[in-house]
C-alpha positions as CSV (number, residue, x, y, z in Angstrom):
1,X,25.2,79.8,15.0
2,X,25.7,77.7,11.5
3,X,24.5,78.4,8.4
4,X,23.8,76.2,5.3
5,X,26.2,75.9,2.6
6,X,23.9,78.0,-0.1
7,X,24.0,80.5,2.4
8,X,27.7,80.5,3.0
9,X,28.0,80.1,-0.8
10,X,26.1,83.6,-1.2
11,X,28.6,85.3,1.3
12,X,31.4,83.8,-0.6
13,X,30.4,85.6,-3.5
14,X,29.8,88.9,-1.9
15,X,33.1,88.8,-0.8
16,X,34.4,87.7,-4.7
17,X,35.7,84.5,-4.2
18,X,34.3,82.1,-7.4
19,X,31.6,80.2,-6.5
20,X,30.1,78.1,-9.3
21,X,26.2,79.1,-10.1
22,X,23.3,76.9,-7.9
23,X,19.4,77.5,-7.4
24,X,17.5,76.7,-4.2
25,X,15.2,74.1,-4.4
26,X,12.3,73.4,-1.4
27,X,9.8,70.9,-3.9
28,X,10.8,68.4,-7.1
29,X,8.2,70.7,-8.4
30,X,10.8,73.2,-8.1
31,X,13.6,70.9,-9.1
32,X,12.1,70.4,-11.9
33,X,11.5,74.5,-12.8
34,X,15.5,74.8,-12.3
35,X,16.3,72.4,-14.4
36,X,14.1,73.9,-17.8
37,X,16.7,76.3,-18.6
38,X,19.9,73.7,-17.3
39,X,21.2,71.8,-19.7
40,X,24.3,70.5,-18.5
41,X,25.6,68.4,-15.3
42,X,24.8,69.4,-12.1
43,X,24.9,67.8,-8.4
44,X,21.8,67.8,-6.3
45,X,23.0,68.6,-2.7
46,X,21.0,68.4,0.3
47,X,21.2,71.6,2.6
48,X,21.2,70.3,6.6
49,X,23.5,71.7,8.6
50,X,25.5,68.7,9.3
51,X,28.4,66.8,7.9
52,X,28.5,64.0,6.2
53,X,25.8,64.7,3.3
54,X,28.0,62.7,0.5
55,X,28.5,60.1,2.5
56,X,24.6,59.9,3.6
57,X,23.7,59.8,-0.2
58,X,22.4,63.3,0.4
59,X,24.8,64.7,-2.9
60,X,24.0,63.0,-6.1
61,X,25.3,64.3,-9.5
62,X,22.8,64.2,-12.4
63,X,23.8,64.4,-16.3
64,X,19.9,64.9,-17.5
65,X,16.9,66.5,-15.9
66,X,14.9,63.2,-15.1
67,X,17.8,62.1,-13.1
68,X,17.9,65.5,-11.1
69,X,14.3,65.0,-10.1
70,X,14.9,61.5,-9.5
71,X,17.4,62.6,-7.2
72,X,15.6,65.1,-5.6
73,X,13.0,62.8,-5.0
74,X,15.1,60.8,-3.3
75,X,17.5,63.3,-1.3
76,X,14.4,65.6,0.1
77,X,12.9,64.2,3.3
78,X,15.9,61.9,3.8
79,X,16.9,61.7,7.5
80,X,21.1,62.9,7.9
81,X,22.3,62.6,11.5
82,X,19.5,63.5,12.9
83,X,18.0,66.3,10.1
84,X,15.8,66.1,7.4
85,X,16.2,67.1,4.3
86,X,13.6,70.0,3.6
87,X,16.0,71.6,0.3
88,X,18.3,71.0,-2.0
89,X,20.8,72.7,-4.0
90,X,20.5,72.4,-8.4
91,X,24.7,73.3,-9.1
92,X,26.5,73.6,-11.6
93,X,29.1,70.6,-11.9
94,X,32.6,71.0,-11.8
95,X,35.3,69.0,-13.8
96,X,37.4,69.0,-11.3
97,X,41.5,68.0,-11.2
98,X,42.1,67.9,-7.6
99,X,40.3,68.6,-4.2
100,X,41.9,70.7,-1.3
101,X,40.5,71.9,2.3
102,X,41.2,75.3,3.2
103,X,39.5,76.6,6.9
104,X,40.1,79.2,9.2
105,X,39.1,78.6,12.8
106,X,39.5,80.5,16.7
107,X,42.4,78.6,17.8
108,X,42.5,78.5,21.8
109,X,46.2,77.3,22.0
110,X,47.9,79.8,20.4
111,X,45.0,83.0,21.0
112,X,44.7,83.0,17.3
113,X,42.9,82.7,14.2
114,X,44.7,79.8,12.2
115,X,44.3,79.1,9.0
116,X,44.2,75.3,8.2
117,X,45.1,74.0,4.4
118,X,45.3,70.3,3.4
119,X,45.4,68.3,0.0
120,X,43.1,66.1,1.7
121,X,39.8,68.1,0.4
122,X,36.4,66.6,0.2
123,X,36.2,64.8,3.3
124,X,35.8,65.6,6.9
125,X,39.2,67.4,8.0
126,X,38.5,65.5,11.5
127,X,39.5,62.4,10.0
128,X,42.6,63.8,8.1
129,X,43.8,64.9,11.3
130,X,43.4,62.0,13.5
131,X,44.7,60.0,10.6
132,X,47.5,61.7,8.5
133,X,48.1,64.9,10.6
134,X,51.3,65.8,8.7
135,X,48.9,66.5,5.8
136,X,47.2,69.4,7.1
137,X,49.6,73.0,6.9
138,X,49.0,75.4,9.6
139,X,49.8,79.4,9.9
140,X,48.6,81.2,13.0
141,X,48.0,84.4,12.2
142,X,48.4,87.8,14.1
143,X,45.5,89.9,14.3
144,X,47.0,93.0,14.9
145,X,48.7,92.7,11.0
146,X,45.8,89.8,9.4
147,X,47.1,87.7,6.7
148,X,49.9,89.2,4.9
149,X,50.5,88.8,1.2
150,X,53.4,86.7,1.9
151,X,52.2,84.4,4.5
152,X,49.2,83.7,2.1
153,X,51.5,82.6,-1.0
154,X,53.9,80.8,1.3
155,X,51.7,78.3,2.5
156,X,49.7,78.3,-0.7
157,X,53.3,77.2,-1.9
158,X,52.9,74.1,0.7
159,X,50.0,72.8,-0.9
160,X,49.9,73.3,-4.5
161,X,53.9,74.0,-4.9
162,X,53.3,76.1,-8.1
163,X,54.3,79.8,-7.6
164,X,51.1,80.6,-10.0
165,X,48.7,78.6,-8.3
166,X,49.9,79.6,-5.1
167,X,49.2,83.3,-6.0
168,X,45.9,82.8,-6.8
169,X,45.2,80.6,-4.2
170,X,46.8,83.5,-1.7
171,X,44.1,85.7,-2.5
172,X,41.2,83.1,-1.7
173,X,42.7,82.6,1.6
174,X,43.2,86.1,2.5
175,X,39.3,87.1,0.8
176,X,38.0,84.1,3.6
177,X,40.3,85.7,6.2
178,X,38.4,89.2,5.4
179,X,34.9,86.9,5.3
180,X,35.6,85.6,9.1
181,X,37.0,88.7,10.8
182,X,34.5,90.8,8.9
183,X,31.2,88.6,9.7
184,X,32.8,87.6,13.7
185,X,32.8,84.2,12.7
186,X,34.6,80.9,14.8
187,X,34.9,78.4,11.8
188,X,34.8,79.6,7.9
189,X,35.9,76.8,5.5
190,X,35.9,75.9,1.5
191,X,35.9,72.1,1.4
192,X,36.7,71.2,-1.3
193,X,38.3,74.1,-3.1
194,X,39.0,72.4,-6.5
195,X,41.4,73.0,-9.0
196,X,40.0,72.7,-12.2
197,X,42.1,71.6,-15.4
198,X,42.3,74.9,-16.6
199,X,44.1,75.4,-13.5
200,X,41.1,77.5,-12.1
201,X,40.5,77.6,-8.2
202,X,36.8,77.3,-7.1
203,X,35.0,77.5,-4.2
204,X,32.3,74.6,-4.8
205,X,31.3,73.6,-0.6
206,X,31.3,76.1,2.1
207,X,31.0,76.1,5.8
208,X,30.1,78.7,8.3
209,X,29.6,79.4,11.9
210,X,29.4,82.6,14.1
211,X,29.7,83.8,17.8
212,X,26.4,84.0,18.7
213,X,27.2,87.2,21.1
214,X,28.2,89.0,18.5
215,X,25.4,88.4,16.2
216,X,23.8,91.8,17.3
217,X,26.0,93.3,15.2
218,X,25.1,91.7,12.2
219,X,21.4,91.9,11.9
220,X,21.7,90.7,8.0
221,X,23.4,87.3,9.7
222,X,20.9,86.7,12.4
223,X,18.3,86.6,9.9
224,X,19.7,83.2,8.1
225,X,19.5,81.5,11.6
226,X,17.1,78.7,11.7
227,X,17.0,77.4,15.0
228,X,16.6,73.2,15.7
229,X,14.6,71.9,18.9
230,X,18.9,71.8,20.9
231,X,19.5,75.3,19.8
232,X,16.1,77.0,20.9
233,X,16.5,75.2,24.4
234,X,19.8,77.1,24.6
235,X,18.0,80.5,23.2
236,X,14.9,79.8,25.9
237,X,17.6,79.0,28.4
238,X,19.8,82.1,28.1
239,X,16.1,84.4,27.9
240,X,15.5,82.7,31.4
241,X,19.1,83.7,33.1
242,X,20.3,80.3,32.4
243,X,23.5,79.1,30.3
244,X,22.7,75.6,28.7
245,X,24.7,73.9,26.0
246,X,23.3,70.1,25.5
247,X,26.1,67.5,25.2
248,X,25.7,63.5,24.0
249,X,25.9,62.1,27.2
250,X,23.2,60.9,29.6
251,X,23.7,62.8,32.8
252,X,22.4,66.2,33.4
253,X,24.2,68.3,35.2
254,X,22.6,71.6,37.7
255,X,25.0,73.4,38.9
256,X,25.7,77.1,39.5
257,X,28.9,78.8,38.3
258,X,30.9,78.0,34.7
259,X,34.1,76.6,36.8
260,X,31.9,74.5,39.6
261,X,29.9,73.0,35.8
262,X,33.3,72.5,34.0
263,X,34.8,71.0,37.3
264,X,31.5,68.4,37.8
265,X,31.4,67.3,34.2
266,X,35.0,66.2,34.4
267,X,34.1,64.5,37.5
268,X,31.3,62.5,35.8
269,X,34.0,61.7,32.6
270,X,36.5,61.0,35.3
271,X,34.4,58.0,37.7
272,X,33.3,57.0,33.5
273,X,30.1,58.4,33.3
274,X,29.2,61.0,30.4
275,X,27.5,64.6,31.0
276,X,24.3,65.0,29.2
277,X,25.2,69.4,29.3
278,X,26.1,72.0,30.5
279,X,23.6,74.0,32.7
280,X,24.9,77.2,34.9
281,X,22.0,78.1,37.2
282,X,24.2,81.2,37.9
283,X,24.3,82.9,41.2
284,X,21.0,84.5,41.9
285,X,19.1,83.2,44.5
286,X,15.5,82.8,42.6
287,X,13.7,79.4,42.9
288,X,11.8,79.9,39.9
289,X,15.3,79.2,37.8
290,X,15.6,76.2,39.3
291,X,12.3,74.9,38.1
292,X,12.9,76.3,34.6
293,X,16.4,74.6,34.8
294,X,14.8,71.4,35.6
295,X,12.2,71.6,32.7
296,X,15.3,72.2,30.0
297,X,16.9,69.3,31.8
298,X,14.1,66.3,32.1
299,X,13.1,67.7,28.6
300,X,16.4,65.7,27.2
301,X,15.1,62.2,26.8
302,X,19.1,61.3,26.7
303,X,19.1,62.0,30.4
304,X,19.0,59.3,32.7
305,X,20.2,61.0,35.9
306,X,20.4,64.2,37.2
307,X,22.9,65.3,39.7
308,X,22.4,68.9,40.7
309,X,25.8,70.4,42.6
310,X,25.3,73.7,44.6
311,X,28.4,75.5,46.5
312,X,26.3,78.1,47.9
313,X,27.5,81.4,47.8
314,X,25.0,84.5,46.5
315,X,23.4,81.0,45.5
316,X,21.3,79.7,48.7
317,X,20.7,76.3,49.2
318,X,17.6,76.9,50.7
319,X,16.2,78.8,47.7
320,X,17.8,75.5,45.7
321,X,15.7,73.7,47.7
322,X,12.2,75.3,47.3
323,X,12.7,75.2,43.6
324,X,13.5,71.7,43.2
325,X,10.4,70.9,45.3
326,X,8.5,73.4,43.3
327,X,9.7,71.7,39.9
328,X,8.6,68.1,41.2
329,X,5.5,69.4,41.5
330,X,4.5,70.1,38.1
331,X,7.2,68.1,36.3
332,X,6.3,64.1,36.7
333,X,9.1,62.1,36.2
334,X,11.1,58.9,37.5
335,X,14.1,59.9,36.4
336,X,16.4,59.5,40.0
337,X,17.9,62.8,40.7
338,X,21.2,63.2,43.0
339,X,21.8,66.7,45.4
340,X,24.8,67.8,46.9
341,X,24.4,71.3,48.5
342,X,27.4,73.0,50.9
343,X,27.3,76.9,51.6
344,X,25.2,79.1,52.3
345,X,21.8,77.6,53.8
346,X,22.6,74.2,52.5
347,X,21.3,73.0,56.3
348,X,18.4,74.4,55.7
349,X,17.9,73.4,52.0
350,X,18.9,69.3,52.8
351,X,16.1,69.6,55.6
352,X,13.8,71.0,52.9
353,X,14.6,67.9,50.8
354,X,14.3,65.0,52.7
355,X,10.2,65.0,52.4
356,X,11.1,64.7,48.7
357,X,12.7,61.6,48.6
358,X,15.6,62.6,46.7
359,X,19.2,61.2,46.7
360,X,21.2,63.5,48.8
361,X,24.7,63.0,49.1
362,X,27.9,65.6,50.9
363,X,30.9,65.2,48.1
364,X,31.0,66.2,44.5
365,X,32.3,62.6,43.8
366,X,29.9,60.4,45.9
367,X,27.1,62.6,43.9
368,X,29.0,61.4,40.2
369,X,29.1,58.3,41.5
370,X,26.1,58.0,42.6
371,X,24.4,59.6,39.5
372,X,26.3,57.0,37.5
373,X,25.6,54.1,39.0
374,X,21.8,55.4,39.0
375,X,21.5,56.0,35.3
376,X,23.0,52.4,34.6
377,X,19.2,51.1,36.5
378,X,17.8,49.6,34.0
379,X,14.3,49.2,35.6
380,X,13.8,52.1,37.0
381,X,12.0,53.6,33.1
């Protein structure tokens, strides 16, 4: 689950860290409210939860209060990768001396939670790593002790290389390491923490996201969740027995079992085709998931294939069978669709197909293939 940056801002400050001042902002009518009692610069910053927003012209600074409505009116209803803006941010401005990137993130290498610092602040920390990867500082840090005082200041020492500024900046990172273990999140990040030229560390961006099975532990955090169309398929998916996660590719992908999905996805990337998700019908034997599975698929209008691969265990292919022929019934499409079923029943579930029409195949690969070489038609739409 992410969160916007006001709302990681307000968690900042519960926690302490210095977060300079901002008012929420869903009209210019109510731009134009928060600025009667502003009178100096602020930045008008467009809350989607993507990346990029500077870049976008989605962060504008304003030094009067006709040009922070002029702002507003152009930043709210802007489109940013995808999201439009529906509010901004009125913040205080910041003289700032120097920007730095400081993030804590489940690291899957080392078992971890490491915590990431770079002098590169103010830009996406993806492009710092691909491009100057000595410039980012890493500690990996053991959970059993947390961030120690002394691990804090030393790689505060790495980046600012000032014992004083170090110190301070020591307790930021250790007040974000309390924020993440505290809240169960997998990414919290201040970018940019700026140093001011009073030598003052703030907080000015911030950056959230949480395991969403632990979320039932934090009622106050599940509240701040607003959902987008990809996101409530994956909500609706999981109420229905179903694991989905949507991907950028244009190949969905049925199959049952996390390792089988993970195993037919890399065959798709490996004969050069790209999944479209990931969709684990799981191993009950009830048609009616396959039909619901099929809907959440074809609902993608990236997809231009399906290739549905059942090793039938608890899974039956039979039962596979009668719900594909049961989704095709109320679910018109042209979208060419590729089975391979082996297991249990999958005799009996091929025989089932064959009125159907459908593309059945015997191999994992000759079903990739075959569902590649399918979504390249370009007459079939």
């Amino acid at each position: 689950m992410k969160i916007h940056e006001y709302q990681a801002r307000e968690i900042f400050k519960r926690y302490g860290l210095s977060v300079p001042g901002h008012i929420l902002c869903h009209t210019v009518d109510e731009v134009k409210e928060a600025m009667k009692n502003i009178d100096h610069l602020v930045v008008i910053k467009a809350q989607v939860l993507a990346g990029g927003r500077g870049k976008a012209g989605g962060v504008k600074l304003a030094k009067t209060k006709e040009a922070a409505v002029q702002a507003a009116e152009q930043i709210l209803g802007m489109d940013i990768k995808g999201y439009t803006v529906e509010k901004v941010i009125v913040a205080d401005a910041v003289d700032i001396e120097h920007e730095y990137y400081v993030g804590l993130v489940n690291d899957r290498n080392t078992k971890t939670v490491t915590l990431m610092v770079s002098a590169e602040g103010g830009v996406e920390i993806e492009e710092v790593a691909k491009n100057s990867p000595e410039k980012i500082h890493k500690i990996s840090i053991d959970p059993q002790t947390g961030l120690l005082d002394f691990q804090a200041r030393n790689i505060g020492m790495k980046l600012f290389g000032n014992i004083k500024l170090a110190r301070q900046a020591a307790k930021i990172f250790r007040k974000l390491y309390q924020i993440y273990i505290e809240t169960d999140s997998t990414l919290a990040e201040i970018n940019p923490l700026v140093l001011t030229p009073s030598k003052e560390l703030l907080a000015i961006d911030g950056k959230m996201n949480f395991d969403d099975n632990a979320l039932f532990r934090h009622p106050e955090i599940l509240a701040l969740r607003e959902v987008d169309e990809d996101e409530q398929k994956e909500i609706d998916a999981r109420e229905k027995g179903l694991s989905y996660i949507r991907l950028n590719g244009n190949i969905g992908c049925m199959v049952n079992g996390a390792g089988l999905a993970m195993a037919t996805m890399d065959m798709i990337k490996l004969y050069g085709g790209s999944p479209a998700n990931f969709l684990d019908i799981g191993g009950s034997s009830n048609p009616r998931k396959v039909v619901d599975a099929m809907d959440i698929l074809l609902s993608d209008k990236n997809v231009r294939a399906v290739m549905i691969n059942i090793f039938g265990g608890i899974t039956r292919g039979d039962d596979v069978a009668r719900g594909l022929k049961e989704a095709l019934k109320t679910i018109q499409t042209n979208i060419p669709i590729v089975v391979r079923l082996s297991g249990t029943n999958a005799d009996e579930g091929l025989a089932l197909l064959k009125e159907t029409g459908l593309t059945t195949v015997s191999t994992m690969s000759e079903a990739a293939q075959k569902a590649i070489e399918l979504s390249r038609q370009e007459n079939q739409y």
